[in-house]
N, C-alpha and C positions, 0 to 999 in steps of 0.2 A: 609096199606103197603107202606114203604117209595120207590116213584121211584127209578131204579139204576141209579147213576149217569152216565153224558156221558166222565168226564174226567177219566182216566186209575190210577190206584192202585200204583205210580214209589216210590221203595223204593230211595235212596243215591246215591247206585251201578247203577241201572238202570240211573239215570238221566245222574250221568257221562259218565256212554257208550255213549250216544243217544250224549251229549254235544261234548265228544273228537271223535264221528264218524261224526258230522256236520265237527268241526274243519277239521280235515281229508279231508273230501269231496274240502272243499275249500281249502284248501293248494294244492290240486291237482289238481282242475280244474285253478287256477292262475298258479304252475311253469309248469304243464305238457299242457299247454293252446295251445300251440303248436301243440299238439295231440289233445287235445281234439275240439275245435275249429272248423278245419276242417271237423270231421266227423260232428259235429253238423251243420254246413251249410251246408255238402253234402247231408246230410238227408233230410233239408228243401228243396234244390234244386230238390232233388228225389224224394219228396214230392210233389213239384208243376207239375214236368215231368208226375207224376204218374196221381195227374187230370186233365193235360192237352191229356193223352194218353186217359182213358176217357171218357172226351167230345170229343179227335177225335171218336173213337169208337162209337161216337152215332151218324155221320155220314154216311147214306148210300148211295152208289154209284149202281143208277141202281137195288136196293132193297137189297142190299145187303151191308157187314158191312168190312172195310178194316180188314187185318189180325192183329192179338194185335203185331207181328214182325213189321210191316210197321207202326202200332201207334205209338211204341217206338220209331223208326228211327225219326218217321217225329216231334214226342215230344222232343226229345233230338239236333233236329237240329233248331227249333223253336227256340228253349233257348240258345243253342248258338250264334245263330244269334242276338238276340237281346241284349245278353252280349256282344258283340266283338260290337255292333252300337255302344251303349250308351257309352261303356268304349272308341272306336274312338270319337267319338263328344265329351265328358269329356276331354281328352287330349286336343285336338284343343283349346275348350273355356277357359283351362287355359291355354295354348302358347300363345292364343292371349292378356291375361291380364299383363304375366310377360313379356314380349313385349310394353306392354302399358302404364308397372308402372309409369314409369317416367312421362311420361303426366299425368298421374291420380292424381299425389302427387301434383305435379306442379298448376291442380286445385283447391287441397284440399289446398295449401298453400294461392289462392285466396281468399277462404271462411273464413279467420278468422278473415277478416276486416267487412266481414257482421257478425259474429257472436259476436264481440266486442260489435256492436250495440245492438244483441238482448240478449244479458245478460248485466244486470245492474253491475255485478261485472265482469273486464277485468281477475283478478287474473285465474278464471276459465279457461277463454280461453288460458292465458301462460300454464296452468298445463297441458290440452288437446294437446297443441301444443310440447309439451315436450314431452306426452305419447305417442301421434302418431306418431314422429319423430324415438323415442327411438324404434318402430316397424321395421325389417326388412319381408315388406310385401312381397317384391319381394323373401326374401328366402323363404317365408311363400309358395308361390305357386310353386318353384319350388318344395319345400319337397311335397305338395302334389301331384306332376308328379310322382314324385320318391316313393310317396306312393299308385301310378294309376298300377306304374309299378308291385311293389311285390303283388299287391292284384292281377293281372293279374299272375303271377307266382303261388301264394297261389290257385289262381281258375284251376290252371292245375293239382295241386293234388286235388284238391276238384273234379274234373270232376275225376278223377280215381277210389274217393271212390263212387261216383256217380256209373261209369259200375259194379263197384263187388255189388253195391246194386242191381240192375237191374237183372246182375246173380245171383244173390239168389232168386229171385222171384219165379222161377219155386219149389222150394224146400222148401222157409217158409210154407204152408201152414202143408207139410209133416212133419216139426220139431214140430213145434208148436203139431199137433197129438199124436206124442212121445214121448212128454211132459206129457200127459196125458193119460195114457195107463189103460183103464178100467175104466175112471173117464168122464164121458161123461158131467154131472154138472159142474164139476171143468172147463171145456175145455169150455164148453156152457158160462160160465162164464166171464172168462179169456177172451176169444172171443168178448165178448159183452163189455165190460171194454175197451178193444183193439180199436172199432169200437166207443166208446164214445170217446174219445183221439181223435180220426182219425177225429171223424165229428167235434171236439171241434177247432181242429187248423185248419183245413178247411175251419171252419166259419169262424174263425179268420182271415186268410188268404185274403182270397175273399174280406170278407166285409173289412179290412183294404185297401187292395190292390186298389180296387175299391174307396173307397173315396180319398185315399191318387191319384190317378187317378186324379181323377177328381179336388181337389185340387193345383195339379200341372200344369194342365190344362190351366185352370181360370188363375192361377196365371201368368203362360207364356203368356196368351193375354194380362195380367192387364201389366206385364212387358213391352210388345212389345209395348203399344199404350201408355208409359210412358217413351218411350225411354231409356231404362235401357240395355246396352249395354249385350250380354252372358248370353239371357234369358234363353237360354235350360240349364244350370248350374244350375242356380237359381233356377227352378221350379224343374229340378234334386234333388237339394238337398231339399226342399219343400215336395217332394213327398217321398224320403226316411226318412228325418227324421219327417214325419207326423207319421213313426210308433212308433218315442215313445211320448207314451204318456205325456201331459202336458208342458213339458221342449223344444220339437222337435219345435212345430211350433212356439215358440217365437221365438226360437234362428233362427228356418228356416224364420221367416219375419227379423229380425236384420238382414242379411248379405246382403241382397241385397240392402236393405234404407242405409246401412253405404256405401257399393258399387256406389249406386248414386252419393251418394257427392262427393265419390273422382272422377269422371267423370264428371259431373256439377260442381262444384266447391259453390254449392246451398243451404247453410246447412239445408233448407225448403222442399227439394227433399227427405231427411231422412221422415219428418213426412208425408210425401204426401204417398210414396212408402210403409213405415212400415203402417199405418194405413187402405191402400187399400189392402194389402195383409194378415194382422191381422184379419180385416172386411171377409175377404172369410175365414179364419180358424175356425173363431165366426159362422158365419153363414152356413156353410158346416156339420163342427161338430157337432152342438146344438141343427142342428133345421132340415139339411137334413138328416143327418146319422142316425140318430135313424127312421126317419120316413120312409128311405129306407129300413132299414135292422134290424131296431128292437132294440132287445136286444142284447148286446155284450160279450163282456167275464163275467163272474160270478167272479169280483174281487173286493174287496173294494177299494177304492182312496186310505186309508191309505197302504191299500198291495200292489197297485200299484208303489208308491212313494218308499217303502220299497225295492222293488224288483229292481225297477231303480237303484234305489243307490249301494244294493249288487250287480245287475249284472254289473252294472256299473265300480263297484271296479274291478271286477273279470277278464273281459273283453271289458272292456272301450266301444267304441259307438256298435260294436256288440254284447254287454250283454244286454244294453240297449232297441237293437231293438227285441232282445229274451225274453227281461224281461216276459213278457204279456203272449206270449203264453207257455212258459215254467212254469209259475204259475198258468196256467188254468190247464195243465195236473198233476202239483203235487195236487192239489185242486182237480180232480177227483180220483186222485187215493185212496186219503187221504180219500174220501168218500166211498171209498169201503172195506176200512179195519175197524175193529171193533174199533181197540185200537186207530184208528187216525183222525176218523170222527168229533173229537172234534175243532182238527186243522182247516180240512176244512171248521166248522162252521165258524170260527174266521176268515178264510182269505176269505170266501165268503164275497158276497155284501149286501145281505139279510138274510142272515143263511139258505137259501135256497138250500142245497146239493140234490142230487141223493140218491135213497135211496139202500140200497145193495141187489145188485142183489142175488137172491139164486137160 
């Protein structure tokens, strides 16, 4: 008896549905990005409040456990706090660069009589010198002030959709029930699928959050004892964009070794800085992160790259840093439905899915 296959039976009709409801999907999430956007970082943010509430809660004081009202407060003000530091010291570290440009350039103009030497052909160094001129770097940093500022604006509805999550707390548990009315499997189910999701971008979270940590760390000492002026920037950005994968830490070692030079005036200070701080990405990555925390998401490199690129399109550097965990959860869900476990196999790492709960 011939196995049944695991790809689904799609007449014509059926593929173009499934093709113009993709289409669809993405038409909507690029113009209505605006909307949608938000709730998806409120969620994450309500996300992290939610395990930081907790680990409060496992806290006792005198044998006893604060109330889940006092977890919330003191979760929701933790995180604000630390969004209002980071985004103050963000500000400041670029004032004090578009403040500084002029000196910087003024150096970088030094270095192109040491770089004449170290290239055999001058022609290169005129082209650079053209390219870098042709840069308005000082507008470069004020747009992103002005881009500190509306993401600070965008975080004050994002904290909005945050409280109406919070108030709903008390009452998911009771919808979700009446969702399933006499179906105790279905709900047992559904439940368990839920809690896969939840512990999936969890891991995610944590184990990213913590090496990109540590990451940026390292990198702020390698900074500071390298004299690289606006270390906390640098490692900043290091440590945010350590979450996307592949693409992030190249680009996060290039800004601060091109940042040198225009400060040293050194063009030796690039390969010094780029290659001290590539060396802790290499070595962090490859060889601590897996041996801290194991296994990571269940995605292949090629799904990975894929998913960069489309969320990328979608939502430029915050699609990007979504890519990951938001293909871990289509990837689980995809394994729980009959007709789509085929997918999951394909975007897994090993074709290694979950098998469907009954």
């Amino acid at each position: 008896m011939e196995k049944e296959s695991l790809f689904p039976k799609m007449n014509s009709q059926a593929v173009f549905y499934t093709l113009g409801s993709l289409a669809l999907t993405i038409f909507a999430l690029i113009y209505f990005d605006g909307i949608f956007k938000p709730i998806v970082m409120a969620f994450l943010v309500w996300f992290v409040i939610n395990q930081l509430k907790i680990t409060l809660g496992k806290i006792a004081i005198k044998g006893k456990s604060m109330p889940p009202v006092v977890n919330n407060i003191l979760a929701i003000v933790i995180i604000l706090l630390v969004f209002y530091l980071v985004a103050e010291l963000l500000i400041k570290n670029i004032e004090g660069i578009v403040a500084s440009m002029p000196q910087y350039l003024s150096n970088f103009d030094d270095s192109y009589s040491e770089l004449s030497a170290l290239v055999n052909n001058p022609k290169y160094v005129e082209y650079l010198q053209k390219w870098i001129k042709g840069l308005n770097l000082a507008g470069m940093a004020t747009s992103l002030i002005n881009s500190l500022s509306g993401t600070m604006a965008t975080f004050a509805v994002i904290l909005v959709y945050v409280i109406f999550f919070l108030m709903e707390e008390t009452s998911r548990k009771l919808k979700l029930e009446k969702l399933f009315p006499n179906k105790e499997k279905s709900y047992q189910k559904f439940t368990k699928n839920l809690s896969s999701i939840s512990k999936s971008i969890q891991t995610y979270i944590w184990q990213m959050t913590l090496i990109s940590f540590l990451t940026g760390a390292v990198s702020y000492v390698i900074l500071i004892v390298m004299h690289v002026e606006y270390a906390f920037l640098w490692s900043f950005l290091i440590f945010m964009l350590n979450f996307i994968p592949y693409i992030g830490p190249l680009i996060s070692s290039l800004l601060p070794a091109i940042f040198a030079v225009l400060i040293t005036g050194d063009p030796l200070k690039f390969v010094y800085v780029f290659a001290a701080l590539e060396g802790v990405q290499i070595i962090l990555g490859n060889f601590v992160q897996p041996k801290l925390m194991g296994k990571g998401s269940n995605l292949g490199p090629v799904t990975v790259l894929i998913a960069l690129a489309l969320w990328g399109m979608i939502w430029g550097i915050v699609g990007m840093i979504l890519a990951v965990p938001v293909m871990s959860v289509i990837v689980i869900i995809c394994s729980q439905i009959p007709s789509t476990r085929y997918l999951a196999i394909i975007l897994s790492e090993k074709g290694e899915i979950a098998a469907i709960e009954e």
